[in-house]
C-alpha positions as CSV (number, residue, x, y, z in Angstrom):
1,X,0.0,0.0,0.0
2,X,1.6,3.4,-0.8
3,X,2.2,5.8,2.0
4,X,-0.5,8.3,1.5
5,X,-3.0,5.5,1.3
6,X,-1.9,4.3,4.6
7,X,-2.0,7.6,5.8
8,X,-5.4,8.4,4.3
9,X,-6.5,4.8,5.9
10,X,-5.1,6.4,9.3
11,X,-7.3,9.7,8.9
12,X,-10.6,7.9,8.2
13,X,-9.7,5.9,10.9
14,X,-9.2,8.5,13.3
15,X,-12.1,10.3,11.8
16,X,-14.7,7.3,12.8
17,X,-13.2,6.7,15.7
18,X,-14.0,11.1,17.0
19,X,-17.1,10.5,15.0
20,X,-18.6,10.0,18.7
21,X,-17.1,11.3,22.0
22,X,-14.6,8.7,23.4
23,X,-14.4,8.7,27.2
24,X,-10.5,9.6,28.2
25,X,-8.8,8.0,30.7
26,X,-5.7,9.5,31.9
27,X,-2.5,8.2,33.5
28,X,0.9,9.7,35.3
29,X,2.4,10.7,32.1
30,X,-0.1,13.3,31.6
31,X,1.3,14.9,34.4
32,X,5.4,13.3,34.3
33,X,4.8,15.4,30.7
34,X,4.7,18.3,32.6
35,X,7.6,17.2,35.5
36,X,9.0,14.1,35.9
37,X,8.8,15.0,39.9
38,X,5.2,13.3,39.3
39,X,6.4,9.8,38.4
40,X,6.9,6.9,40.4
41,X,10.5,7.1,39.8
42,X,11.0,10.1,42.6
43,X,7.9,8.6,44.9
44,X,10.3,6.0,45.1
45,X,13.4,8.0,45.9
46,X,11.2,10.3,48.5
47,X,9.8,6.9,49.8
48,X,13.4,5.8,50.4
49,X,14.7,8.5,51.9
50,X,11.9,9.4,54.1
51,X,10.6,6.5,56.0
52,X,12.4,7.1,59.5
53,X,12.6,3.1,60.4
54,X,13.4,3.9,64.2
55,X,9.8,5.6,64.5
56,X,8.1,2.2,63.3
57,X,7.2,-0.5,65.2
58,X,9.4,-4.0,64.4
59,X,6.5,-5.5,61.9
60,X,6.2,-2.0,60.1
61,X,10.3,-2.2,59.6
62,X,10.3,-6.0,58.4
63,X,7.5,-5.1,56.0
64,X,9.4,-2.0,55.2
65,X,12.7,-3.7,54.9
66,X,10.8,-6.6,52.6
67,X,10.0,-3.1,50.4
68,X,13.4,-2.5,50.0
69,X,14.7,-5.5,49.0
70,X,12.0,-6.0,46.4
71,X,13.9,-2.5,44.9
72,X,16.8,-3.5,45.1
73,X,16.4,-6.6,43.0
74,X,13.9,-4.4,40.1
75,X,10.8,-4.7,41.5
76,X,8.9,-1.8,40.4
77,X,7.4,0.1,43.0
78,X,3.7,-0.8,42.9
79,X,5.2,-4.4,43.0
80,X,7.6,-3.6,46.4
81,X,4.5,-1.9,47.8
82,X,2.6,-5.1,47.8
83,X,4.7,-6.0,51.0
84,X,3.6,-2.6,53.0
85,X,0.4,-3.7,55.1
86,X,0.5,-2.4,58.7
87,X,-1.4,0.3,58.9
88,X,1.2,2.6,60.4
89,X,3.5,1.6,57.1
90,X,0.9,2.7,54.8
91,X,0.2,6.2,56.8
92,X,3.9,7.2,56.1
93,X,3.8,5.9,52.9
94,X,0.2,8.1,52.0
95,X,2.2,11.1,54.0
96,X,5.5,10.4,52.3
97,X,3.0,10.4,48.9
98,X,1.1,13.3,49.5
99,X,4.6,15.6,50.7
100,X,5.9,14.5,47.1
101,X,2.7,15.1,44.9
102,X,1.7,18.1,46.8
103,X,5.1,19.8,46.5
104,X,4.9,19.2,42.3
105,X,1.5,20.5,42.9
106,X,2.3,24.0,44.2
107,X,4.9,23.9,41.9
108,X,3.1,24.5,38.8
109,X,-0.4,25.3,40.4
110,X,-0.2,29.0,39.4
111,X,1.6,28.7,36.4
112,X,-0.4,26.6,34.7
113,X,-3.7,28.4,35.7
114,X,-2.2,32.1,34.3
115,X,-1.4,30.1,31.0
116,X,2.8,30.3,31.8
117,X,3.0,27.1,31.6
118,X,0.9,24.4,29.5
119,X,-0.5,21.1,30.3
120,X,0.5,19.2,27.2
121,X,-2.8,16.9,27.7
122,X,-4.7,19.9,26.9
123,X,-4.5,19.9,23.4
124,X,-6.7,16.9,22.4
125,X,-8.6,17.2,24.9
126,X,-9.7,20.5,23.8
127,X,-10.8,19.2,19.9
128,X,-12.6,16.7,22.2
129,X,-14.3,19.3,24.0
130,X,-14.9,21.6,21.5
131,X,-16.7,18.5,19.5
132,X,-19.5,17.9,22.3
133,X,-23.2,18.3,21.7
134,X,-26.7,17.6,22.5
135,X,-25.8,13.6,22.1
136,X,-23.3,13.7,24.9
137,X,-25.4,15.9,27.1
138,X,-22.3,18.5,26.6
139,X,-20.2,16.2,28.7
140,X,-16.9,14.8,28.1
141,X,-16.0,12.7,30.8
142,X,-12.1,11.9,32.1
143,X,-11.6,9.2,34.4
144,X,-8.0,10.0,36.1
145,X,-5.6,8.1,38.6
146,X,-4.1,11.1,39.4
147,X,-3.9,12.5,42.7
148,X,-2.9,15.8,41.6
149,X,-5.0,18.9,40.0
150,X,-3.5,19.3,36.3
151,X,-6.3,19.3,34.7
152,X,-8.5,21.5,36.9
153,X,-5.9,24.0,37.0
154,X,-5.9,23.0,32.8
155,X,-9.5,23.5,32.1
156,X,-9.7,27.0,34.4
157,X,-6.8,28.4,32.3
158,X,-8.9,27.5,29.1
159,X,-12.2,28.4,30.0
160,X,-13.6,25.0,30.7
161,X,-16.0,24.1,32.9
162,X,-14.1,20.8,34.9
163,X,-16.7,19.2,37.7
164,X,-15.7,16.1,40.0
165,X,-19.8,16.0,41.9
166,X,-18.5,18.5,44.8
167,X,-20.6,21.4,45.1
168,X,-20.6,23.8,47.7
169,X,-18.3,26.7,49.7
170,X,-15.0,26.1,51.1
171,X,-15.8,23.0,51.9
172,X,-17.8,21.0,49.2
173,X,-20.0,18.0,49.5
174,X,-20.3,15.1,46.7
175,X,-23.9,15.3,45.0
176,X,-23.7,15.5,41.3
177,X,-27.1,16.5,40.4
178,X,-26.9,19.8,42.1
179,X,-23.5,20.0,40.2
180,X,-25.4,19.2,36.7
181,X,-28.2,22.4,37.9
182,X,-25.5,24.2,38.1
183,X,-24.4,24.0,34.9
184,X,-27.9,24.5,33.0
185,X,-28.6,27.5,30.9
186,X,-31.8,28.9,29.5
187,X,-32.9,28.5,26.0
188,X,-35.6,30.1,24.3
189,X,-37.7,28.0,22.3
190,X,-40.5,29.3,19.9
191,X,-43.7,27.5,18.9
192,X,-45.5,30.1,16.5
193,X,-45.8,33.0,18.5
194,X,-45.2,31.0,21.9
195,X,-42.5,31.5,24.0
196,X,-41.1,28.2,26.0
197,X,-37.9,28.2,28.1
198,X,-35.5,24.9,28.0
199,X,-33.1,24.4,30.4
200,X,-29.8,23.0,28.6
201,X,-26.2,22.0,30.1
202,X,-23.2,24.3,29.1
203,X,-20.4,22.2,27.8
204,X,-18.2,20.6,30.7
205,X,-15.9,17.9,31.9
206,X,-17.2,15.3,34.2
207,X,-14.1,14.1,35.9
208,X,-13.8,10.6,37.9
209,X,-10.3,10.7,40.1
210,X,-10.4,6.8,41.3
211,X,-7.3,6.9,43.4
212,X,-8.4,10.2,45.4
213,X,-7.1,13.9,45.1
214,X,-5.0,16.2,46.9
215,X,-7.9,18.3,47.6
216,X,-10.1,15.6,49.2
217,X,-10.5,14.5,52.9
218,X,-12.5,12.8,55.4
219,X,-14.5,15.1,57.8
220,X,-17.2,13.8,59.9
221,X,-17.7,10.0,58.6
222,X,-17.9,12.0,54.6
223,X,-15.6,12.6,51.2
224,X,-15.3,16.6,51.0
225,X,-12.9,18.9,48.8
226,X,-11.3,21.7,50.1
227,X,-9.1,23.8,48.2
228,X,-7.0,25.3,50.5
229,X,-5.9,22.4,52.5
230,X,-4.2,21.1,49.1
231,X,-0.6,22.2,49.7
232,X,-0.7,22.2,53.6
233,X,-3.2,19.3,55.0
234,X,-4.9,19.5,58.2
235,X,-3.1,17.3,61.0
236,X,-5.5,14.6,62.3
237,X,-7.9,15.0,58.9
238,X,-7.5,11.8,56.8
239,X,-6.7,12.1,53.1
240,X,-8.5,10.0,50.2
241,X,-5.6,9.5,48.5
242,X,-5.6,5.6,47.2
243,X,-1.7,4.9,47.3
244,X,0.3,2.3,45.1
245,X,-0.1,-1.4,46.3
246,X,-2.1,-4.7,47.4
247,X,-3.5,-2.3,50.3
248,X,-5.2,0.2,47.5
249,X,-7.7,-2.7,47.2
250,X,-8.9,-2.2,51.1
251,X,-8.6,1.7,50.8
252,X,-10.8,1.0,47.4
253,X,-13.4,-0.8,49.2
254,X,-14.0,2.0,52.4
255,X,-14.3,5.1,49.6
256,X,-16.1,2.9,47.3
257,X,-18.8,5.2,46.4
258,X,-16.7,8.3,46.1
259,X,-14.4,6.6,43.8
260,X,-15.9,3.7,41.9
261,X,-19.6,4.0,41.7
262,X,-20.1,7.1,39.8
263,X,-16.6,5.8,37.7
264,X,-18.6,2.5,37.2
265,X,-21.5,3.5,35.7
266,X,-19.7,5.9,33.6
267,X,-17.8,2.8,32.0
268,X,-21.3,0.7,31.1
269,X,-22.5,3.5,29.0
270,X,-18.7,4.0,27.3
271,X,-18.7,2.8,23.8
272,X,-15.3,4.0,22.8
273,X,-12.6,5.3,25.1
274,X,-9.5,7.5,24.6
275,X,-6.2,6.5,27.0
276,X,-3.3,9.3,27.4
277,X,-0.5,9.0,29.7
278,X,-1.5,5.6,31.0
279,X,0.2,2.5,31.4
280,X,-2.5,-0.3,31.7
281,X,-0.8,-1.6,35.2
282,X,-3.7,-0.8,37.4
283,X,-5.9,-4.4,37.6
284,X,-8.9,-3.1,39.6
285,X,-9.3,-0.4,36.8
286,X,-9.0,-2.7,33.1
């Protein structure tokens, strides 16, 4: 086959496949495109250097020192991880996490939102967005294991409307149906000479984060999302942060319906979806 019919195959291709809004999924290197700071590769080194062994208790260091050796002999981290259990291990490691995240965070929070600096994910997503309509319900949803905020800070920089189901003040509550009000704008319809109103949604992005977010805690027995605890925490205030290893399945299981069930019923009604950044190593998610 000559080139430009391979390449013309490719278009029409790509053409059918954005002749209907894919769902995206997106992965680390979304945000690694932006700093390597966000990979697993520095988690690691921040995971090494940090845990202070003398503060655990003896099963948290054998655990800790079964970690290690996993590391040493190529384990990848998730892998090592597996080995972490006690629930004092995993609290450093979800500190250790968050410190390491949080810091990239701040980083390029404010840089990102004034335009200085772009999120290279943007860019498709954007022809994705721009392509939404009546069919979609003007929604383009991204299902992300990213703890960080790229894309919000992303999507305010550009004018998008980005929605995760919090609503509220400072502090938000989860209910995505006052999020979806929210959204709706007036339309004037005309029958003759008669005058009806219709309420439509503005175009947005619905956005599942399964592994938790820097911005989300537990307060009072409920997932909320505060802003300004991102960077700094609240001492005593748990985080819903899912971190890497065989423990992410409990931790799945206790936020459930904050980050599954809406995610879940997103994926029955997906006939097409759209991965970027994303290495297909997270089981409970294929």
């Amino acid at each position: 086959m000559a080139a430009k019919s391979i390449i013309a195959a490719l278009k029409d291709v790509v053409a059918d496949f954005f002749s209907e809004t894919p769902h995206v999924v997106l992965g680390t290197g979304t945000s690694c495109a932006v700093d390597v700071g966000f990979g697993m590769g520095k988690l690691q080194d921040a995971l090494l250097s940090g845990v202070d062994e003398p503060a655990l208790h003896k099963e948290s260091v054998r655990q800790w020192h079964r970690v290690k050796a996993a590391l040493s002999k190529g384990k990848d981290l998730e892998t090592a991880l597996n080995a972490a259990s006690t629930p004092e291990l995993q609290q450093v490691i979800l500190k250790i996490t968050y410190d390491t995240v949080a810091g990239y965070d701040q980083k390029y929070s404010a840089e990102i939102c004034l335009g200085k600096v772009e999120w290279p994910a943007m860019a498709i997503l954007k022809k994705v967005y721009k392509g939404l309509s009546m069919a979609d319900d003007y929604g383009m949803s991204v299902i992300t294991t990213n703890y960080d905020l790229l894309i919000e800070y992303a999507c305010a920089a550009n004018g998008i409307n980005c929605v995760d189901g919090f609503c509220g003040g400072v502090i938000r509550g989860r209910d995505w149906d006052a999020v979806r009000r929210g959204l709706k704008h007036p339309v004037e319809i005309f029958t003759g000479k008669k005058k009806q109103i219709k309420w439509e949604l503005n175009r947005h992005v619905q956005l599942y984060k399964v592994h938790g977010s820097l911005n989300w805690f537990m307060l009072n027995g409920s997932v909320i999302e505060n802003d300004i605890w991102v960077h700094s925490g609240v001492p005593g205030l748990e985080r819903v942060m899912i971190t890497p290893g065989l423990a992410k399945y409990r931790k799945m299981q206790d936020f459930r319906k904050e980050l599954q069930t809406d995610t879940d019923k997103e994926v029955d009604r997906a006939k097409r979806f759209l991965f970027l950044g994303y290495g297909m190593n997270d089981a409970h998610i294929e």
